[in-house]
C-alpha positions in Angstrom: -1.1 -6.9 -0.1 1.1 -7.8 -2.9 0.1 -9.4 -6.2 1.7 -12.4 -4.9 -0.1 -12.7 -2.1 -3.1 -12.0 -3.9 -2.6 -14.7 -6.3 -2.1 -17.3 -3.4 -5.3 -16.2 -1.8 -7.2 -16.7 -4.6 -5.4 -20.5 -5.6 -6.3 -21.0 -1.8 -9.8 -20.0 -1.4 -10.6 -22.2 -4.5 -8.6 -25.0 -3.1 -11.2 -24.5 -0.1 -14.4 -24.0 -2.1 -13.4 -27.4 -3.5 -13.1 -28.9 -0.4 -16.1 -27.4 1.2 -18.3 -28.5 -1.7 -16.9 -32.5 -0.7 -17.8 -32.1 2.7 -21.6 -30.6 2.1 -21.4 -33.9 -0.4 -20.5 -36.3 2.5 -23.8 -34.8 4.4 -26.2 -35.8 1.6 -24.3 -38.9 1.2 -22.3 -40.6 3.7 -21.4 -43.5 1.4 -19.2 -41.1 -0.9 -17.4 -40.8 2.8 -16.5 -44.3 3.4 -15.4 -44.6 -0.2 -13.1 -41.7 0.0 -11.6 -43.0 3.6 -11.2 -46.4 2.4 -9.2 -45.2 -0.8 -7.0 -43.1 1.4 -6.2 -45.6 3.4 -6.0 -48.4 1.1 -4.4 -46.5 -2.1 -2.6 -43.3 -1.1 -1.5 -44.1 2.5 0.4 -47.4 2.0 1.8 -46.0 -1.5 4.9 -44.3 -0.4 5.4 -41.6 -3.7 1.4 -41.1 -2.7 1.6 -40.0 0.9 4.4 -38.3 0.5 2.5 -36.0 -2.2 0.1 -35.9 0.4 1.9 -34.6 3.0 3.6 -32.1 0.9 -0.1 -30.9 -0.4 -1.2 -30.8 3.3 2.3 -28.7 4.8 1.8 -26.6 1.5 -2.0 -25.7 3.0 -0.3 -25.4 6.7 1.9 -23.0 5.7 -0.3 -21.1 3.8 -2.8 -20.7 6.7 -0.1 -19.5 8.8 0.7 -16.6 6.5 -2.6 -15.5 5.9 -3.1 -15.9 9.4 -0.6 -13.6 10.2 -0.6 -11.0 7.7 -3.8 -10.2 9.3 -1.4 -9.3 12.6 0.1 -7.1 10.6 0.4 -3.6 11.9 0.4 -1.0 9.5 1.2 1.9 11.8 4.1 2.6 10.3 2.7 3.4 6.6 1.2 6.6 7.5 4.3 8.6 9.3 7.7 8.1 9.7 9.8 7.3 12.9 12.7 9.5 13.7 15.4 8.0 16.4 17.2 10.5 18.9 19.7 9.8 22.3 16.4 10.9 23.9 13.9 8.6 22.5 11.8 8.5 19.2 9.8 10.5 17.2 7.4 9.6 15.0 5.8 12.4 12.3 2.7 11.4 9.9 2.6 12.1 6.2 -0.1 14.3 6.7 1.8 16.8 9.0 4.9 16.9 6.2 1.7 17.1 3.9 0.6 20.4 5.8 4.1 21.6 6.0 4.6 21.9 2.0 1.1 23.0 1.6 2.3 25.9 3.8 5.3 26.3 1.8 4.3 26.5 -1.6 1.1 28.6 -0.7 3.4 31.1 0.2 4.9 31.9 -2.9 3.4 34.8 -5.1 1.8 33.6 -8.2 0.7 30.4 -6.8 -3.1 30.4 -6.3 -4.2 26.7 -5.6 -2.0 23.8 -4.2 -2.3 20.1 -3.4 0.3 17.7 -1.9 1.0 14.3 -2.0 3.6 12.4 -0.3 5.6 9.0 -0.8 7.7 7.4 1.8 10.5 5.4 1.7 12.5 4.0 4.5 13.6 7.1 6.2 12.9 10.0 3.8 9.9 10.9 1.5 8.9 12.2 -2.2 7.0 15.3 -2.6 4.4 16.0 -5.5 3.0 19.3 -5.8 0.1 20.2 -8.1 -0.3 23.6 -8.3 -2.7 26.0 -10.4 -0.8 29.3 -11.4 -1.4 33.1 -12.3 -1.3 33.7 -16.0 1.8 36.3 -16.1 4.3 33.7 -14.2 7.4 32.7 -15.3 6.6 28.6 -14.6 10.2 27.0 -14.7 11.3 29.9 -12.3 8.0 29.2 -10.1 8.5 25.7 -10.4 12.1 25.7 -9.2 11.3 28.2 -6.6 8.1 25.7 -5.0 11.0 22.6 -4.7 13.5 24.7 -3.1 11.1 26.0 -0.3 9.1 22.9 0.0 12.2 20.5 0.1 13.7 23.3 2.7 10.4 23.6 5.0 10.2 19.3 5.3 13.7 19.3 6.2 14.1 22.0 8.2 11.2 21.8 10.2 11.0 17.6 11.1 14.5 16.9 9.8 13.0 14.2 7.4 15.2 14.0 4.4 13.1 15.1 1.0 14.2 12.7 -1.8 12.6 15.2 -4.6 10.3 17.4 -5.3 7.7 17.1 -8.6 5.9 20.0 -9.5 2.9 19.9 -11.9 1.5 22.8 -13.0 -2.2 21.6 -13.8 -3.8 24.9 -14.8 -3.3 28.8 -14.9 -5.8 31.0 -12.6 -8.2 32.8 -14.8 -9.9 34.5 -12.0 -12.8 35.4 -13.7 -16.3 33.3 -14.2 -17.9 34.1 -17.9 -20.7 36.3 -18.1 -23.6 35.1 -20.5 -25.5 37.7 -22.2 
C-alpha cells in the first residue's frame, strides 16, 4: 500500500474513532441523541450551503469505504513472477526461479565463493543484484563484468524474460581460513 493510501487510512480510522466515541456517548445518554437529531434536522438539513457540506462529507466517507473495501480484493499474484504470452497460451515464471537461475550462473564462475540474488520486476522484464564474496587474488572489475554477462545471459536465455541490468557488489574477499588463538 502506498503512502497515499496510508495517509487516507489513518485520516479515516480517526474520522471513525470520532464517530464511534459519539455513539458509545448516545448509550450513556440518549438526550445528547435527540439534541444532535434535532440540530440536523432543524440547522443543517434546511440550510442549503449546510447539507450540501454534508452530503459531500458523507460521498467523501462512501467512496472511501469502497476503496479500502476493495483494495482488500486485490490480488497480488502477479508481484511474485512474471507472465509470459505465447500463440499457445501463457506462461507465468516466479522471481524465485529467475532467482535460482542467476544463483546458478554466477556460482559457476571461478573465483566466486559465496553468492546471493535479488530480483526487481518491472512490467515485463527484471533487475538483477548480485552480492557476491570473492577470492583474494581476483581481478574484481573483470569478475564483476564477467557475473552480469553470464547472469543477464542465463535469465534470458533460459525463460526469455528480458534482464534490464545487472548490479554486482562485491561485499567481502574469501579469507578461507578461521584464526588460531594460542
Amino acid at each position: 500500500m502506498n503512502i497515499f493510501f496510508r495517509v487516507l487510512l489513518a485520516v479515516y480510522a480517526f474520522c471513525l474513532t470520532i464517530l464511534s466515541l459519539i455513539s458509545m456517548m448516545f448509550v450513556f445518554k440518549p438526550d445528547i441523541f435527540k439534541w444532535m437529531s434535532n440540530y440536523l434536522v432543524n440547522n443543517v438539513l434546511y440550510s442549503r450551503n449546510e447539507s450540501i457540506a454534508m452530503f459531500i462529507i458523507s460521498f467523501i466517507f462512501f467512496s472511501l469505504s469502497l476503496t479500502f473495501l476493495m483494495s482488500g480484493f486485490k490480488s497480488d499474484k502477479d508481484k511474485k513472477g512474471l507472465s509470459k504470452h505465447t500463440n499457445i497460451g501463457e506462461i507465468k515464471i516466479s522471481l524465485d526461479t529467475l532467482e535460482s537461475i542467476a544463483l546458478a550462473a554466477s556460482r559457476k564462475l571461478n573465483g566466486v565463493r559465496e553468492t546471493k540474488a535479488n530480483l526487481f520486476k518491472f512490467e515485463d522484464s527484471v533487475s538483477v543484484m548480485i552480492r557476491a564474496v570473492v577470492m583474494p587474488d581476483i581481478n574484481i572489475p573483470l569478475l564483476s563484468e564477467d557475473i552480469q554477462v553470464k547472469v543477464k545471459k542465463a535469465i534470458e536465455d533460459s525463460s526469455g524474460i528480458r534482464v534490464n541490468d545487472v548490479k554486482v557488489v562485491v561485499e567481502n574477499i574469501y579469507t578461507g581460513y578461521k584464526s588460531r588463538v594460542e
